[in-house]
Every structure is written in C-alpha cells, then in structure tokens.
C-alpha positions, -999 to +999 in steps of 0.1 A: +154+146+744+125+142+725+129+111+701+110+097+675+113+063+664+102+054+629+099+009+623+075-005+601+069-029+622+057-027+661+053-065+671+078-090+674+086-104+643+124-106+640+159-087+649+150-057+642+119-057+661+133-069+695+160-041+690+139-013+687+120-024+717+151-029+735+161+001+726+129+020+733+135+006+772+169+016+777+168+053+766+133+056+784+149+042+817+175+070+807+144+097+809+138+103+769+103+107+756+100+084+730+076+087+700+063+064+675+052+060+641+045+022+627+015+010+606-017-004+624-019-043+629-034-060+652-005-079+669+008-044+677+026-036+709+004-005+723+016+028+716+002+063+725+005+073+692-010+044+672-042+074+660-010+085+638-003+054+624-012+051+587-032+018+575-010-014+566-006-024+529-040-035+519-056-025+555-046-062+565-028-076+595-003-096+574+035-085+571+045-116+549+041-103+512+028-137+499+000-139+525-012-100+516-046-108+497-039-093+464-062-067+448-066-037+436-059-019+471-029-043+477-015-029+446-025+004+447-006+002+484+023-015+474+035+006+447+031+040+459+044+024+492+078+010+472+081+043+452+070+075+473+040+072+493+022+111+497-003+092+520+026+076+543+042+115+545+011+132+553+005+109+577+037+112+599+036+149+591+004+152+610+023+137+642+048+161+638+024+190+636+019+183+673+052+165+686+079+182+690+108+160+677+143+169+688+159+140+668+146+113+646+159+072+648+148+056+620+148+017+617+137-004+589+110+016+567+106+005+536+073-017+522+049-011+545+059+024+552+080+045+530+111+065+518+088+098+516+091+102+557+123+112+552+116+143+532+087+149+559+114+149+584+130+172+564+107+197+560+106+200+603+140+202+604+144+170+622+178+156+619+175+117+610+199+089+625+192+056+602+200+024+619+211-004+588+195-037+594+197-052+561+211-038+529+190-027+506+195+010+501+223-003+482+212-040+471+175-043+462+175-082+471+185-065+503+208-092+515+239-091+487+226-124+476+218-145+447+221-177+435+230-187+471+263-170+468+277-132+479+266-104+452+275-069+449+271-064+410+249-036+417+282-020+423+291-022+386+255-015+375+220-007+393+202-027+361+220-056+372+186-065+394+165-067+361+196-090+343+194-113+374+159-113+384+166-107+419+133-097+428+110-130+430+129-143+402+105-118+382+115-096+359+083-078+365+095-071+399+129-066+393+117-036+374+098-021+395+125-023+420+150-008+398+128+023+389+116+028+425+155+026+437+158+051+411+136+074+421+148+076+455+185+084+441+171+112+419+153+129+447+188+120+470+165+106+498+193+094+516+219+117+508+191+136+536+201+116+563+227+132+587+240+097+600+242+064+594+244+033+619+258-003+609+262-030+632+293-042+620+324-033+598+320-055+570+283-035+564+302+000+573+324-009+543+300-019+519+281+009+520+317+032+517+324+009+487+291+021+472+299+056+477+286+069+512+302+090+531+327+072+555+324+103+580+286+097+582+287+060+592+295+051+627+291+010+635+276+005+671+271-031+677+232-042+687+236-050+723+227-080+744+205-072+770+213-096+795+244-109+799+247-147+817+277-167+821+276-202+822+287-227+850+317-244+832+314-283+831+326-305+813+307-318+781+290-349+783+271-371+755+247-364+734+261-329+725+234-305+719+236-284+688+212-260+687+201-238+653+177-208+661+156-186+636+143-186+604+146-215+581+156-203+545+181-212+524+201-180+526+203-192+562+221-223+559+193-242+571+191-269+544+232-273+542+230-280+582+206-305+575+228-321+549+257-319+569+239-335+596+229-363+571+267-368+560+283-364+599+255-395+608+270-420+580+296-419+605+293-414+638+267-428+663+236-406+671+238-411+706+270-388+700+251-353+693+215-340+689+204-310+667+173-291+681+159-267+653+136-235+666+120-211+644+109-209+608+084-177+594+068-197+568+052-229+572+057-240+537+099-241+546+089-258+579+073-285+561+104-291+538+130-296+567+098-317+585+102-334+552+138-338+550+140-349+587+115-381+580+132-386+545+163-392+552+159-406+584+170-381+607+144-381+636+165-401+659+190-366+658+170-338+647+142-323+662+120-297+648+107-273+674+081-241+666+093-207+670+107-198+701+083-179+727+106-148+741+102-160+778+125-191+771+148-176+747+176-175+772+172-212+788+176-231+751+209-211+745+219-220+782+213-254+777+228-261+742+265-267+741+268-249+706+248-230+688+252-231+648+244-207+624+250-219+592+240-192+565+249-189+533+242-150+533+270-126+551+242-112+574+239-079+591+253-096+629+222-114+635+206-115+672+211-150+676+247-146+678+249-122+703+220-146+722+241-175+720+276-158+735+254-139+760+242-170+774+280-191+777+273-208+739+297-207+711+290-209+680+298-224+644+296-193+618+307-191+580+345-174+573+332-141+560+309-114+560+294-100+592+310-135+613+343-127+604+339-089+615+322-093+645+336-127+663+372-140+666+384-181+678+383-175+710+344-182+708+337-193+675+343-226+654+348-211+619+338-229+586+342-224+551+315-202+539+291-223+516+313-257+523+289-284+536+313-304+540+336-279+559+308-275+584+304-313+589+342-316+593+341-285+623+311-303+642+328-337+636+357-319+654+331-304+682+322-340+689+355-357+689+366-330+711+342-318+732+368-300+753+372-273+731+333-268+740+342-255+774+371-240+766+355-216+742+323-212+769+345-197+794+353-163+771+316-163+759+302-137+785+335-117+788+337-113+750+295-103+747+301-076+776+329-059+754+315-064+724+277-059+729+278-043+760+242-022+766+256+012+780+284+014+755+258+012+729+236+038+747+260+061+754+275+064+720+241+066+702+233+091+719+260+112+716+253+111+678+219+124+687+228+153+707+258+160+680+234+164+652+204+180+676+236+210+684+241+217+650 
C-alpha cells in the first residue's frame, strides 16, 4: 500500500509524535510506502516530501501558541488555519497530484495545519482513517476539561464554550472557536471520514454519546514498542516514585506535589523519593521549582529536564512506581504504557481513560481529583512495599496483551485495506 500520513507535527514533541513515528517504522518494516505531509520547522525529522510541506503559522519554528510572535501574518495564519485554510488544501493537493495515495492516516491536524485537507482528500478519492489523540472534534478545550474538573456540556449545547470561556479564559477566543467548530459541522468535514480510531473505550464512547457512528469507531490501543520485564526483587528504602511528562495542572502535577507535602508531615523522607521529568513550558517548571524550595521539599523531590528518548526506558526501569496524577481523563497517555512496558506500576485516577484501559493487577487506583486519596495510596505503597513487586510481576504480560505492536498493526491495517476494497 501506498499510505499517506497527515501530523502537524514531524519532531518529537509529545504522544502523538512518537506514535506516528513508531508507526511510520513498523508498517515500513512491513513493505508500505509511506508519505508525508507536516508543516516546515526546523527541528523536523527529514522527510522526502518536506518541498510539499506548507509554511508553519507565522513562517516560525515555534509550535507553542504563546511563543508564536504575534502580527499580522500570525493572525492572518491562525484564523484561516482554525477555520478552512485554501492555502493548507492546495498545498497537500499538489502532493497528491503526483503521489498516488491508496489510503490516507490522518493524525492530529488541526492549528497548524487544517480541516480543509480533508475535503482535498476527498476530492482524490482517498479514503481517510483518523486516529483520536485528544478530543476536540467534539470538545473545543480538547480535553473535556474546565475548572479542573470532567466537562462534556458541549453535549447539551456547542455555545457552552463562549458561557465558559474555555478557550484562554477569553471570550474572544471562545468565539472564534465556536464559529470555526461551526463551520466544520455545516460543511460535515468529518462526517467525510470513512473511520475513526480511539485508543481506548471510554474516548470510543464519548464520541458515540455525541452522535458518531458506533460502526465507524474501532479502538486499537497505541502500542509499546519494546516490551521489558523486570528482574523481580524485593523493594528496598527510599522508594522511587517517578512522575513523567508535562507539568500542568490538568496533569495532576501540582496535587502530587501537595500530596507529597502532606505524606512528608508524616513519614520520614528517607522512606520514598519523587523524581519529576518533563515540563513544555518553563514558566510551569519554575512554579513546581518554586513549590519544591517553598515548602521545603528538596530533600524528596527532584526536578529533572525533559527526558532525552535514549534513556526513556532506564528511568521507568529503575523507579519502583510510576505516578500519574491528572486531573484530566486523558486519551491513554504514553507514559502509561512506558511504565508497564518496563516492569513499573502505576498510581492512576478512578475514571476516564485509567479505568478503561488498566485493571488492579498493575495499578494502585485513587480517587479522581482526591489529594488526599492519592497521599493515602502512596502512604500504602510505602507501608507495604510488597505490593510493589507483586504488581511488577504482571506488568510485561499485561503490556504484551494490551499494547502488543503486531496486534495493533495487523488490525490497522485491515481497516485500510477494508476501506481501500470498497
């Protein structure tokens, strides 16, 4: 097959990214041809069909929106961009005049590219398989979330992003959401797609609860790509708690902190450490910096940069349990699937996209939004360190069924060659 893969980003910055390179691998090792289309930065991974790619928003080399110089290109960029972008469309439609494309996978789009690729595809005939990694076809916040708690009131009413402000906290934005998600309903942009992909069942049902098609949803787990088990010990003192990614408050990040704050009233530090990797935005890095030295946490916490790919594996081998404390139900964030891959359970919330996608036999559960739920479960961890080992041993076994790379492949692309058929 001939398969083009649409992202709107092509460097590591996230998830989504390492997936679609991932991805890319595995169904080249499988003997596809895999095509491209991204937007130009310079971090980019090289492609052979970067000529293709269209400009980033305000030609820059940014993907953050608050570190886009703003001007009159930025603007100019970012609206037709969020509405329908003829620029973006003629752009891809001038790859496809010379690739033939059997099947399009389309990833995250949206902002730096745009909705308008789809009704390119459309007019080759290309059938389009869109992969979900966050929600906002049918939340514009993207992430069923405000005021640090779940949100799905545009179920009841699509305004319901101007009442709230749910864009920036502006109603400016808001608005401009709301018309642009607008548009894209009245032209039935995805009502185009022959086949949706969700990671896990709590994001298949949300998007059948707000209407889709249940036959045109299929969830396929992301897949780890390596699978290691762990030599089972027994857990020794300090126990290493480890908390991966980006630090925002939809992540939990400032409740673990907290937590950690409360559980060290009362037990002795030389009991557990808490290593911290990650963070997007220095301005957030600087509060938990801020936070650590405040309320004299240093002697347990320590606040690491991001993590470079090469050692991803050896800081989730060498952590006893890996915490992931957001507030947000997620979309099955990598960092689970890291963790188990490696031999580390984890410490997740009770709901959303934890609930549907681990069980107890690897995961200490804790009351979604509780802080002091999460301190009681890693008091718990600490007083019975047992239970670290015993959950270790089903880590690999339970990441091979669940996120196992072949099954993944193989069922993809049977929806490819299912809509390429027809």
């Amino acid at each position: 097959m001939q398969i083009l893969i649409i992202n709107y980003r092509f460097h590591f910055t996230g998830g989504p990214e390492r997936y679609m390179f991932n991805v890319i691998e595995e169904l080249e090792k499988r003997g596809h041809k895999i095509i491209t289309f991204s937007v130009k930065n310079n971090k980019n991974i090289h492609s052979d069909y970067e000529s293709h790619f269209p400009r980033n928003i305000n030609n820059s080399n940014e993907f953050l929106f608050e570190k886009y110089k703003k001007g009159g290109l930025f603007y100019y960029d970012f609206l037709t961009r969020e509405f329908y972008s003829f620029y973006i469309k003629n752009q891809l439609e001038n790859l496809l005049k010379v690739e033939k494309i059997d099947v399009c996978y389309l990833l995250p789009h949206k902002g730096s590219l745009s909705p308008s690729i789809i009704d390119s595809l459309k007019k080759y005939n290309i059938p389009i398989v869109h992969r979900i990694s966050d929600y906002n076809i049918i939340c514009p916040q993207a992430g069923l979330y405000r005021n640090r708690h779940f949100c799905d009131q545009c179920k009841k009413s699509s305004k319901n992003v101007i009442k709230y402000k749910c864009i920036r906290n502006s109603y400016l934005f808001s608005t401009i959401k709301y018309f642009s998600s607008s548009l894209h309903k009245k032209l039935s942009l995805y009502k185009k797609i022959e086949h949706f992909i969700t990671t896990n069942d709590f994001a298949k049902n949300q998007f059948i609860e707000f209407g889709f098609d249940h036959e045109k949803i299929t969830t396929i787990k992301t897949f780890a790509n390596n699978i290691n088990s762990k030599k089972l010990t027994n857990p020794t003192y300090p126990i290493k708690f480890l908390y991966v990614g980006n630090i925002d408050d939809s992540k939990g990040t400032f409740d673990l902190i907290e937590a950690i704050k409360e559980l060290r009233k009362n037990i002795n530090t030389n009991l557990f450490k808490l290593e911290i990797y990650g963070g997007l935005r220095e301005h957030e890095r600087e509060r938990v910096s801020d936070l650590i030295g405040k309320d004299g946490l240093n002697d347990c916490i320590t606040l690491h940069s991001k993590v470079a790919s090469n050692l991803v594996n050896q800081i989730y081998h060498d952590a006893d349990v890996c915490i992931i404390p957001a507030r947000s139900v997620e979309n099955l964030p990598n960092v689970l699937i890291e963790s188990l891959s490696n031999g580390t359970p984890i410490v997740v919330p009770d709901f959303g996209s934890f609930a549907s996608a681990v069980d107890q036999s690897v995961a200490y559960f804790f009351e979604a939004h509780s802080i002091d739920s999460l301190k009681c479960v890693l008091r718990n961890i600490i007083d019975k360190p047992m239970t670290i080992k015993e959950k270790s041993q089903f880590c690999a076994d339970f990441a091979n069924k669940n996120f196992n790379k072949d099954k993944h492949m193989d069922t993809l692309l049977n929806i490819f060659e299912q809509y390429i058929k027809k």
